[in-house]
C-alpha positions in Angstrom: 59.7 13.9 10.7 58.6 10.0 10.4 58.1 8.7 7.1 56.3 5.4 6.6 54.0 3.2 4.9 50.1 2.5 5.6 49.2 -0.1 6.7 47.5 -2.0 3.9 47.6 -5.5 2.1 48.3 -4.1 -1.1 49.9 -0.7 -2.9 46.1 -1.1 -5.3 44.2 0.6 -2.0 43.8 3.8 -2.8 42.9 3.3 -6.8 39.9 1.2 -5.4 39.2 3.3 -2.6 39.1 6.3 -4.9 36.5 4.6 -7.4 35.0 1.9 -5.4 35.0 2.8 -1.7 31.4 4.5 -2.1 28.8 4.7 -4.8 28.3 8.4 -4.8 31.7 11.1 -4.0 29.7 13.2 -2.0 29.8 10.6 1.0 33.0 11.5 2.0 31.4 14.8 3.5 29.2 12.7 5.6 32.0 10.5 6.4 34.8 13.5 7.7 32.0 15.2 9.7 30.7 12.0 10.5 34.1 11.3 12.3 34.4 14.9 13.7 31.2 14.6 15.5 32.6 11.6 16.9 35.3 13.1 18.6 33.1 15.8 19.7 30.9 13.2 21.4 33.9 10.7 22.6 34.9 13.8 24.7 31.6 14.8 26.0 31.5 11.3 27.2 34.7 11.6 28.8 33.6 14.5 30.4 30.7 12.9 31.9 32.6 10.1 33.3 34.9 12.1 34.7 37.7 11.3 32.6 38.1 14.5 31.3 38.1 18.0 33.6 39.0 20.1 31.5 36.4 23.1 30.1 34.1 21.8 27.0 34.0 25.1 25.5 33.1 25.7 22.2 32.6 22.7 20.4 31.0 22.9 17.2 32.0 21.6 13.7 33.4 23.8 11.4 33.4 23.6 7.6 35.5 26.1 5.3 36.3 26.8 1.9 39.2 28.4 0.2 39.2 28.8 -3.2 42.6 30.5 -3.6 44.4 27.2 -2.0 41.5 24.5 -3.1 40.9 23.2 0.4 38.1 22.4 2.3 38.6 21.8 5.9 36.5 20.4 8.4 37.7 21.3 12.4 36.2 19.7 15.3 37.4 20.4 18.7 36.8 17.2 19.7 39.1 14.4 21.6 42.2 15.3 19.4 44.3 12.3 18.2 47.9 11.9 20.0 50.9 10.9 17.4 50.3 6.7 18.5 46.6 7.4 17.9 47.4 8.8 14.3 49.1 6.1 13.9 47.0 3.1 15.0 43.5 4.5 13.8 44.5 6.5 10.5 47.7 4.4 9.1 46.2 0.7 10.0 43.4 0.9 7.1 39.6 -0.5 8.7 40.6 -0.1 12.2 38.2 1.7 13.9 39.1 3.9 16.9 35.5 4.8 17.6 34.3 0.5 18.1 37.5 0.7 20.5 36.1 3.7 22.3 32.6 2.3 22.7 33.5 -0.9 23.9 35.4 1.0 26.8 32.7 3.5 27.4 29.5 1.4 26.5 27.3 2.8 29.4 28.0 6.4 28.1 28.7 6.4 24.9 25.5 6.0 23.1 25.9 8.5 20.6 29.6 7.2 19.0 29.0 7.1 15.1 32.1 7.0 13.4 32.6 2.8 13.9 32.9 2.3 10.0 36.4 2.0 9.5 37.4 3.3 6.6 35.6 6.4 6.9 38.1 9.1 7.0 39.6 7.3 3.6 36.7 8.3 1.3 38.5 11.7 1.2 40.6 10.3 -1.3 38.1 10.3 -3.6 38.1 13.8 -4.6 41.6 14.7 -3.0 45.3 15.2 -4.3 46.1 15.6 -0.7 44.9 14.9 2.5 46.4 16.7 5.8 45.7 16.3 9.6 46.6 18.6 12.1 45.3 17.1 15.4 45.8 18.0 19.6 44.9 15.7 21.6 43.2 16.3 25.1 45.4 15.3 27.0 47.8 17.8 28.0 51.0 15.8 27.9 50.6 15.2 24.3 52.0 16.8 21.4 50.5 18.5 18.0 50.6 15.7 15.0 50.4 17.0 11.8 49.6 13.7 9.1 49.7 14.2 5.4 49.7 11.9 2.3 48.8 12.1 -1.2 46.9 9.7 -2.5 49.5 6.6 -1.8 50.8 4.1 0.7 53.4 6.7 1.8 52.6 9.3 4.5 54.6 11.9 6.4 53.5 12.3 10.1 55.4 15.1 12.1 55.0 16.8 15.6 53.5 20.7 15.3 52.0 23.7 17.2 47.8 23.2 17.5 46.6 26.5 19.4 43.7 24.4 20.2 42.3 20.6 21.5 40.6 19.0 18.4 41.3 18.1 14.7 41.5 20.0 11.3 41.2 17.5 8.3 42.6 19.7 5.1 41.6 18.2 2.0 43.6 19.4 -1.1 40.6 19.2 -3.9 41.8 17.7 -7.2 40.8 20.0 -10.1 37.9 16.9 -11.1 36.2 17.6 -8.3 36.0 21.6 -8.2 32.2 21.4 -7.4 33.1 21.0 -3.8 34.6 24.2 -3.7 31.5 25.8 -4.2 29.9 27.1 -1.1 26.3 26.3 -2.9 27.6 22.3 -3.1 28.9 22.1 0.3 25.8 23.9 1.8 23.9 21.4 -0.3 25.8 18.3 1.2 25.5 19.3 4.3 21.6 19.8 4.5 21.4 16.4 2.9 23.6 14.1 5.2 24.0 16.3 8.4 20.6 18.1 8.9 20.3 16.6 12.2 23.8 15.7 13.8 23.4 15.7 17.6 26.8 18.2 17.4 26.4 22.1 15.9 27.9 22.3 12.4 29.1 25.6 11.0 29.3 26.9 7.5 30.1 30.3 6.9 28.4 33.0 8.3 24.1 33.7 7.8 23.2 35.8 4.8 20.5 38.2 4.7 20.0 40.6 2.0 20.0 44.6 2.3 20.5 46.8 -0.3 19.2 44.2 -3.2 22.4 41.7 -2.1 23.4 39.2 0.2 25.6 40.1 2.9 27.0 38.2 6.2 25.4 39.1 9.7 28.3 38.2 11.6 26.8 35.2 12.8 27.5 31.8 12.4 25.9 29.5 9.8 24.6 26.5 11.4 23.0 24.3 9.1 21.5 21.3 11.3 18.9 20.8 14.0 21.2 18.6 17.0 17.7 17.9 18.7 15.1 16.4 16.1 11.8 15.4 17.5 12.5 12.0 17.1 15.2 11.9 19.5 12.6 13.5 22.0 10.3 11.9 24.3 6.8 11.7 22.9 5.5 12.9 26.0 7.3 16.2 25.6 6.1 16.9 22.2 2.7 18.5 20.5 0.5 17.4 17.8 1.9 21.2 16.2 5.8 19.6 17.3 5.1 16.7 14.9 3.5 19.0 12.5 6.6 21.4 12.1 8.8 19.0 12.3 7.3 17.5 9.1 7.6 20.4 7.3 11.2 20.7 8.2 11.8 17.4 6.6 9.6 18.3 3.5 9.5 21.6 3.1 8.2 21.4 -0.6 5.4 19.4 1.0 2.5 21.4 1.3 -0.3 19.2 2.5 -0.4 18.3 6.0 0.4 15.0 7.3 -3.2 12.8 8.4 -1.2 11.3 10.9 2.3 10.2 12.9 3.1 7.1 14.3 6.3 7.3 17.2 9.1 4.9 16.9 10.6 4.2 20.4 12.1 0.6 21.0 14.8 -0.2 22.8 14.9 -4.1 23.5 15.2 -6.1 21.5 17.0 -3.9 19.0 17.0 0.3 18.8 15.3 2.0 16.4 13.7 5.5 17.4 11.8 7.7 14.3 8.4 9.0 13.3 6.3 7.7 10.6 3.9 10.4 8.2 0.7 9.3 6.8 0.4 11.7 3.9 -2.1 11.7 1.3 -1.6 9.1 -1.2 -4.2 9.6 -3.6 -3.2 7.8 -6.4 0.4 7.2 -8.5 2.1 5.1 -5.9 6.0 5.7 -7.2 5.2 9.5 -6.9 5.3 8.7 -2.9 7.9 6.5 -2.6 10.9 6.9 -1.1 10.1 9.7 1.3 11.3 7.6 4.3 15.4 9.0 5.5 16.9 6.5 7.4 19.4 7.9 9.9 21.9 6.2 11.9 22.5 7.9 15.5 21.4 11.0 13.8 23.8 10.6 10.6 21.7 10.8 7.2 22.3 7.3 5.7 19.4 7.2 2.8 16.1 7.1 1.4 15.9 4.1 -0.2 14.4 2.0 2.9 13.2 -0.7 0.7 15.8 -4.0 2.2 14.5 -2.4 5.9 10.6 -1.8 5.4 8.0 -3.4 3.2 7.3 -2.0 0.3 4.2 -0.7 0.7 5.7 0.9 3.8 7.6 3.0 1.9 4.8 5.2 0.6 5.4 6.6 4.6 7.5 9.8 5.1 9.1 10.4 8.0 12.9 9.3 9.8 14.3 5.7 10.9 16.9 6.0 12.8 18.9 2.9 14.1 22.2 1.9 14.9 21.5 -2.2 15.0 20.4 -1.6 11.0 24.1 -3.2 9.4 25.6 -1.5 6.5 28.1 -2.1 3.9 31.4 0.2 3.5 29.4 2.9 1.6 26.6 2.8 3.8 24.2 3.3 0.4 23.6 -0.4 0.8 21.6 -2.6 3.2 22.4 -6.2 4.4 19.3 -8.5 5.3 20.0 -10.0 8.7 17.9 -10.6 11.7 18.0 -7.3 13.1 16.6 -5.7 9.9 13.6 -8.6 9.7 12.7 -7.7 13.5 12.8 -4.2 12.5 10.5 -4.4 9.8 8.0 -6.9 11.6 8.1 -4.0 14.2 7.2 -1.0 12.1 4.7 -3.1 10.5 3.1 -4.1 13.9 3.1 -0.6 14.9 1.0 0.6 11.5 -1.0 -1.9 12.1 -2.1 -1.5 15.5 -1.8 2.6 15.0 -4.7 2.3 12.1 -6.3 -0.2 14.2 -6.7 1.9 17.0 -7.9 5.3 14.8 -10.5 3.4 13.2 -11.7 2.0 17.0 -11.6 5.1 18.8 -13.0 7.2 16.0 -14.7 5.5 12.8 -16.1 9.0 11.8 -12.7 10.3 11.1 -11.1 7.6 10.4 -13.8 7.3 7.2 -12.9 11.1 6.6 -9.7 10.1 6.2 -10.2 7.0 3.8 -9.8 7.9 0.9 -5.8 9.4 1.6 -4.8 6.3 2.8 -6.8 4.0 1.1 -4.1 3.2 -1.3 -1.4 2.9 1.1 -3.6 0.0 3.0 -4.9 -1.6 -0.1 -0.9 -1.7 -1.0 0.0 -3.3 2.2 -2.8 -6.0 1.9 -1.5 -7.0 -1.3 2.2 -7.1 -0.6 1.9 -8.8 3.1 -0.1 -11.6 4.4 0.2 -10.7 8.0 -0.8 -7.2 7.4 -3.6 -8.3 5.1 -5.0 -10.2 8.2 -4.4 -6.8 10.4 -5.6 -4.7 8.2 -9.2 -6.8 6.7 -10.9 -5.4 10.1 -10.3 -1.8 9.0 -10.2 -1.7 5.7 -12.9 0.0 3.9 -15.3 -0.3 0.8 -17.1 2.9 -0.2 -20.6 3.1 -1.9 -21.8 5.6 -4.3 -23.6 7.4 -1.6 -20.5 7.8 0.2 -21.1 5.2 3.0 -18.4 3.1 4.2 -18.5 -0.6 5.0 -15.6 -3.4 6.0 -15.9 -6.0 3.8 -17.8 -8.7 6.5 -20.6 -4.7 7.3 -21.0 -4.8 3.1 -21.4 -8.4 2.7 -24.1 -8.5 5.5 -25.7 -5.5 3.7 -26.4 -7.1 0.2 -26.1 -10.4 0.8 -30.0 -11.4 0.8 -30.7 -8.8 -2.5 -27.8 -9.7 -4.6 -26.9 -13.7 -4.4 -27.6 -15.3 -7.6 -29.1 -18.0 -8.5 -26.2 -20.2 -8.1 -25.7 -19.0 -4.1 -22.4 -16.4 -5.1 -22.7 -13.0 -3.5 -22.0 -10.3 -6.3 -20.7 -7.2 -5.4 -21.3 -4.2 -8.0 -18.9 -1.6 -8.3 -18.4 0.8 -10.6 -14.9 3.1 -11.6 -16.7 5.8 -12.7 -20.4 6.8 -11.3 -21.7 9.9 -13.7 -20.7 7.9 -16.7 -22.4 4.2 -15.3 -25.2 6.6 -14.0 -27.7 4.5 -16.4 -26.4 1.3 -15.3 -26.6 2.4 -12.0 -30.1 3.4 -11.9 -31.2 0.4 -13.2 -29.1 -1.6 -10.3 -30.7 0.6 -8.0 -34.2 0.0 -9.3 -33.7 -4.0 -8.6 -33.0 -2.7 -5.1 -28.8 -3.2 -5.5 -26.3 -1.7 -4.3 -23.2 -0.6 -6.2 -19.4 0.4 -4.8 -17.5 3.0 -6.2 -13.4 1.6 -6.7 -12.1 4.3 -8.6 -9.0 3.6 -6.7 -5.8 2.8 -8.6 -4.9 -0.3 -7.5 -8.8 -0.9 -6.5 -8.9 -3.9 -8.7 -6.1 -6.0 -7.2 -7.8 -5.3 -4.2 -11.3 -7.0 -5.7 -9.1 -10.1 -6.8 -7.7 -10.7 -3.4 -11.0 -10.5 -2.3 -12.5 -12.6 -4.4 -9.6 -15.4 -4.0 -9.6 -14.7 -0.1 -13.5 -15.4 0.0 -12.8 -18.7 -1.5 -10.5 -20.2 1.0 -8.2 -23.3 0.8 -10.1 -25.8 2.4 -11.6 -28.7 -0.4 -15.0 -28.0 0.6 -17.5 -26.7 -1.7 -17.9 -22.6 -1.2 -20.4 -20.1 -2.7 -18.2 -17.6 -4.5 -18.0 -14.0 -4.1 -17.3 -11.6 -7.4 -17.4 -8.2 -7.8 -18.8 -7.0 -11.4 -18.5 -3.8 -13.0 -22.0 -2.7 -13.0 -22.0 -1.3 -16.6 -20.4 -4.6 -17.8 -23.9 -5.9 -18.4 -27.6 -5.1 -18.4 -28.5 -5.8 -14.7 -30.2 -8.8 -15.3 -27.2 -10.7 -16.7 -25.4 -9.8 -13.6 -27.1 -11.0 -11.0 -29.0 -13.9 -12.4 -32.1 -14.7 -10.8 -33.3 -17.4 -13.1 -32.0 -19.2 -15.7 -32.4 -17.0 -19.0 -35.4 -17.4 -22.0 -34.4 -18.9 -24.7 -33.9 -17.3 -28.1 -36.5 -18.1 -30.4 -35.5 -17.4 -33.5 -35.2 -18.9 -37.0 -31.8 -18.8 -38.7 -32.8 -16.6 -41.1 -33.9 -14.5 -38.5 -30.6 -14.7 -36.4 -29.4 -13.8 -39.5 -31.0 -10.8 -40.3 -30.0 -9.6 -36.9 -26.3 -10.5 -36.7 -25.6 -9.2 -40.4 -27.5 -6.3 -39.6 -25.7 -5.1 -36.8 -22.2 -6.7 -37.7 -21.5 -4.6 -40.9 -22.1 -1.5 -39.1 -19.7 -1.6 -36.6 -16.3 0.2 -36.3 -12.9 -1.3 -37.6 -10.1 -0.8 -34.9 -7.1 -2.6 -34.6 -7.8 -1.4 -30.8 -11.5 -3.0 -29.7 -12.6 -6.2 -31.3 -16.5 -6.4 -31.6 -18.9 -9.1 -31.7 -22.7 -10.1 -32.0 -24.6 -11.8 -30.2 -28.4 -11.9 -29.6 -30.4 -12.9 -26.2 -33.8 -12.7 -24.9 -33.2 -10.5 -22.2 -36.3 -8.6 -21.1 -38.8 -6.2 -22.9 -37.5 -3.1 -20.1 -33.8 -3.7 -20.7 -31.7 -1.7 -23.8 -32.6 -2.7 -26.9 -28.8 -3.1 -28.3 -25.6 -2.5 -25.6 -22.1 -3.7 -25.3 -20.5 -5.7 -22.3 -16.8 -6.7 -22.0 -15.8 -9.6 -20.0 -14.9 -9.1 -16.8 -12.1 -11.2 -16.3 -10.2 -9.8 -19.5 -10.9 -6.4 -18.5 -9.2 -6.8 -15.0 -6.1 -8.7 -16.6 -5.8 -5.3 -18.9 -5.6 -3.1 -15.8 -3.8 -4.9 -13.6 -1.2 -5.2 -16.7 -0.6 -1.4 -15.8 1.0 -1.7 -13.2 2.0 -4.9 -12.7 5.3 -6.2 -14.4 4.9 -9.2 -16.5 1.4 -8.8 -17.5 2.3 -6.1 -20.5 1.1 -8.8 -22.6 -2.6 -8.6 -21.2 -2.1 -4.6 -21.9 -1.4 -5.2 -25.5 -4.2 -7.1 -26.3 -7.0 -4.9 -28.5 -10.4 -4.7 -26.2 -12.6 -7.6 -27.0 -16.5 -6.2 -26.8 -19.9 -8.3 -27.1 -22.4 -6.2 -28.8 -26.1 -7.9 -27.5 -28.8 -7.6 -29.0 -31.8 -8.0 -26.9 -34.7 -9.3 -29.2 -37.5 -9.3 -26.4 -36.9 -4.8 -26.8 -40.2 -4.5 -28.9 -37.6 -2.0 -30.6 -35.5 -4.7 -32.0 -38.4 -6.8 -32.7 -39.9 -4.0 -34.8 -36.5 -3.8 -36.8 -36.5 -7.3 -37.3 -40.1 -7.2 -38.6 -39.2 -4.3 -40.9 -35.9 -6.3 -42.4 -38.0 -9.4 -43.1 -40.5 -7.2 -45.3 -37.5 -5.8 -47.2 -35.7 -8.8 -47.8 -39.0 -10.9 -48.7 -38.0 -13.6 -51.1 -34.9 -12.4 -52.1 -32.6 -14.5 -50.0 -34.5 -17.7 -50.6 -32.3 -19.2 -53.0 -29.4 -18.6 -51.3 -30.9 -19.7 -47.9 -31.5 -23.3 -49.4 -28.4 -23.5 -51.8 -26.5 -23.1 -48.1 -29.2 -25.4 -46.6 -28.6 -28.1 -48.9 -24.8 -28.0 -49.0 -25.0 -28.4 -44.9 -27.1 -31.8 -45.5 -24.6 -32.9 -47.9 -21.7 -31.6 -45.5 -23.6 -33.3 -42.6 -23.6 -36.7 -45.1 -20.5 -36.6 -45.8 -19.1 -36.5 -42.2 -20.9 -39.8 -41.6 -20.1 -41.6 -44.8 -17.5 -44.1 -44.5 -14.2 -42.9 -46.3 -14.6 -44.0 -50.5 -11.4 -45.7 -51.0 -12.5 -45.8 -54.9 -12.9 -42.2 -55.1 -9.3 -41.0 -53.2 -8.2 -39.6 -56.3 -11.1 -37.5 -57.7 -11.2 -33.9 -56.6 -13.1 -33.3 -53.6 -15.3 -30.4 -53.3 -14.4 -28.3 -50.4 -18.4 -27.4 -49.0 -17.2 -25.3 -46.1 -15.7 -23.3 -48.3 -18.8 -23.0 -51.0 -21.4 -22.3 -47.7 -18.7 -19.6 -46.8 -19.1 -17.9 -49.7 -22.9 -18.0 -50.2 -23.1 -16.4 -46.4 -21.0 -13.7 -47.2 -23.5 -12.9 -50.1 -26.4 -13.3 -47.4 -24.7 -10.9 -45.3 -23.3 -8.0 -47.8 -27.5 -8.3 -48.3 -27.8 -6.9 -45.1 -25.2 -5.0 -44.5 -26.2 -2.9 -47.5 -29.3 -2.3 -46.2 -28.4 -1.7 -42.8 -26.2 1.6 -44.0 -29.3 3.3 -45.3 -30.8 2.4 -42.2 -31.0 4.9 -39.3 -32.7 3.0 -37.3 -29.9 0.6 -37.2 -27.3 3.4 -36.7 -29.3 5.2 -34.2 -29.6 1.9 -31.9 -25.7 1.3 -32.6 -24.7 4.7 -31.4 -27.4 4.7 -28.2 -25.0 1.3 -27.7 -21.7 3.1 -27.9 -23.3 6.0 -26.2 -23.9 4.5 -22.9 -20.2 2.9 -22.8 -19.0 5.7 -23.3 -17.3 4.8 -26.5 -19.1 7.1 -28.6 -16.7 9.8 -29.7 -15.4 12.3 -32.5 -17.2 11.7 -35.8 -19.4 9.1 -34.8 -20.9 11.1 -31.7 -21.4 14.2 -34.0 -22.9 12.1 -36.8 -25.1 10.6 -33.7 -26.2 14.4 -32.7 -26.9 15.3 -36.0 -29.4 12.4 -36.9 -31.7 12.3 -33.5 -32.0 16.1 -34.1 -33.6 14.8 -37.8 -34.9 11.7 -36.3 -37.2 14.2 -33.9 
């Protein structure tokens, strides 16, 4: 029996390989059958070359519990190591046997996976003790059995192997008892080893008689060695693709729109097949769905550092061996391989969508909406697919028609420039409840978009800032506007608006009317404001700025604009005073009020002269030390008394409540009490 030492720079090894090799325990699963696989495929290489005569034979992976000793064993019967082999590729820590092997055998040995070194070593993690027992190909050589516990010290000895290959026996420490458990192991090996280009056995296939589970006879083979993205796509079906999708998601049960085919061998490899799915709306519900594989070996699904972001709303498999990875393989470097690899994928998107929407519009507008999200993503996160992807992206209409963005602009752009030579585009988020507002667009011979989408108005922003350009010269602006933001008139302004001829007292009478009725909310701030719209327009109704409302939802989902999203909702309640409605009211207050605010009208008319002369008197050294009267104040206080006039009134007024709520109403802000208290008074009102 040799005794010895590993060797490694320092006796601390194994205490960080045991807790900081790999993120997650599991891996070293992946890593052992990794490695076994390896072997598996180091021989069939050999074979092919020639190098080895001998009989294949039966060379699938074998994974087995036993619970009585607390092993798990994993068998190949593969290569086989020779006692010098043990020696140089399992006690020299980081050399790897495999980046040996494919150097030697580089025309033929395209399927090698086990170059990471330090691979085998992760069994530490969740072992007291680690054994080999390993027989070696070649004939000459003689059984090794390998064993260490956890240290720098390891016994190696010659044994008897009945047959070629390698067992790895790991000795489970009592922490890590879950992978003793056939339900874990089964689990493991689904996740990491679905597709390994070798068979891998796990106990024998279960079916259930007699209300139990018992074993067939038949081996358990839990992985698929030929995926479909290792086949040629000329050999596969549209129903291939389609099954093969469901074997990756089989919880998924919509259908896939479409599959792009990953095949490139120059100037790097990467082989896979991208899913459109649906993608409706929640983006982070989607993500994540891409597994990346490397030469068939499950690596993650976290392909952010390899794709775009956007691109990772995408199911499907990557598979690469030119993407580089850390000693855990749960972590991507950023080098030049991964940036050609990602410029790549995002070409072929590009150019896939490109070429649905060319050789089939019809469809591709039947399938808009699904990936309208995905698209709208990718324009916003990258410049160069934003310039792809402007010639096929999409704006929908309420009457379900579909326009690119140069088709729409062309439709409306003699009907809805303004006055001012900016196209505006009118959209609204919700059609039944802007159906008034709409009508009335309609009416002026408008158009209006429905962007009901969830990032829809980021997508309106880049257009908007797109449309401007970067050059100095002057530009006609293009905005989209909500089309119940406004009575239709303000929106697209045709002329420059009438004027509002009103006294103050008449302003007055207005303002204060409306003012003291309307809600308190720490929520929605309100505020009045009268124009001389037009005689056909709503009497009272409420617009919101469209700028602030945009910042509000973009502040949902985009991170550092929560403080946008905590900001109460600022309204502007109009008054339009050319409604012969409002002008009625107005006519109707001014008969109750009569004389009564006369006084109080001139007491604040008078304090604004001597306020006015004050402002333009020069500073009375003389008087610096008398008190000063503070006139804002006084006016302040007599205007309050003005308005508590009408505000009083206006409460035993249902007129005035009844125009409020018709306001509220077509917002859609009327709710609860206040849309109860609404029903109940047009019913008397009648």
């Amino acid at each position: 029996m040799n005794k010895g030492n590993i060797g490694v720079t320092s006796d601390n090894i194994f205490p960080v390989i045991k807790k900081f090799l790999y993120s997650d325990h599991e891996i070293f699963l992946r890593e052992l059958i990794s490695n076994a696989v390896d072997a598996t495929q180091k021989l069939k290489t050999l074979s092919t070359a020639g190098a080895f005569k001998g009989e294949l034979g039966d060379i699938r992976v074998r994974v087995k519990i036993d619970k009585a000793k607390k092993t798990l064993t994993i068998s190949d019967h593969g290569i086989g190591m020779t006692a010098e082999e043990v020696d140089k590729y399992i006690n020299q820590i980081a050399f790897s046997g495999a980046e040996e092997f494919v150097n030697q055998y580089k025309d033929k040995a395209e399927a090698i996976i086990g170059h990471f070194g330090l691979g085998f070593y992760s069994s530490f993690m969740v072992s007291d003790k680690v054994e080999i027992f390993s027989q070696s190909y070649n004939e000459d050589a003689k059984a090794v059995h390998w064993s260490c516990e956890g240290s720098p010290e390891y016994q190696m000895e010659e044994t008897i192997k009945a047959e070629r290959g390698t067992d790895i026996v790991l000795h489970i420490n009592d922490e890590f008892s879950q992978y003793l458990e056939e339900a874990t192991i089964e689990g493991l090996l689904k996740k990491y080893c679905k597709f390994l280009p070798v068979e891998i056995a796990f106990g024998m296939k279960k079916e259930w008689k007699d209300g139990k589970q018992v074993e067939t006879g038949e081996e358990n083979i839990v992985n698929n060695t030929n995926p479909a993205w290792t086949r040629k796509p000329a050999d596969l079906k549209e129903e291939d693709y389609k099954s093969f999708y469901r074997e990756l998601y089989p919880t998924q049960f919509d259908e896939p729109l479409f599959h792009i085919h990953l095949n490139v061998d120059y100037p790097f490899h990467l082989t896979g097949i991208l899913y459109f799915p649906k993608i409706k709306n929640n983006l982070d519900v989607h993500r994540n769905k891409i597994q990346l594989y490397c030469n068939q070996v499950f690596v993650t699904d976290e392909v952010s550092n390899i794709v775009p972001e956007y691109l990772t709303l995408l199911h499907g498999v990557i598979d690469s061996p030119d993407i580089p990875l850390n000693v855990s393989r749960s972590y991507l470097q950023s080098d030049n391989n991964v940036k050609k690899i990602s410029s790549h994928i995002t070409k072929k998107v590009a150019d896939k969508l490109a070429k649905l929407y060319k050789n089939d519009r019809a469809d591709f507008e039947k399938k808009w909406d699904d990936i309208k999200l995905f698209i709208q993503f990718g324009m916003l996160s990258d410049e160069k697919f934003y310039d792809r992807a402007i010639g096929f992206a999409l704006l929908k209409n309420i009457d379900k028609q579909y326009f690119t963005l140069d088709e729409y602009k062309a439709k409306v752009k003699d009907a809805q420039t303004d006055k001012n030579g900016d196209l505006i585009l009118l959209y609204t988020q919700d059609a039944d409840a802007s159906y008034t507002y709409i009508q009335r667009a309609k009416e002026k011979g408008y158009d209006v978009l429905l962007m009901d989408g969830e990032i829809d108005v980021h997508a309106m922003s880049q257009f908007e800032q797109k449309a401007m350009g970067d050059g100095e010269e002057e530009k006609h602006a293009l905005r989209f506007v909500r089309v119940d933001s406004d009575v239709i008139e303000n929106l697209i302004v045709k002329e420059d608006k009438a004027a509002v001829n009103l006294t103050t007292e008449e302003e007055d009478a207005l303002r204060y009317t409306f003012e003291g009725l309307l809600p308190k909310s720490d929520k929605a701030n309100y505020v009045v404001s009268l124009e001389n719209v037009s005689a056909d327009a709503l009497p009272v109704f409420l617009t919101q700025n469209e700028w602030m409302r945009r910042m509000k939802e973009m502040s949902a989902h985009q991170q550092g604009m929560s403080f946008y999203g905590q900001m109460p909702d600022s309204y502007n309640l109009v008054v339009n005073i050319a409604h012969p409605k409002v002008q009625a009211l107005l006519a109707e207050i001014k008969e109750a009020t009569g004389n009564s605010l006369e006084d109080l009208n001139q007491q604040v008319e008078a304090l604004r002269k001597e306020q006015d002369a004050a402002k333009d008197a020069k500073k009375d050294e003389s008087k610096e030390g008398e008190e000063k009267r503070d006139l804002t104040k006084e006016i302040a206080a007599l205007r309050e008394q003005i308005k508590k006039h009408y505000t009083d009134r206006a409460a035993d007024n249902d007129k005035v409540s009844q125009l409020l709520d018709i306001a509220f109403l077509a917002s859609g802000l009327l709710k609860g009490e206040a849309l109860a208290k609404f029903v109940n008074r047009s019913v008397e009102l009648l």
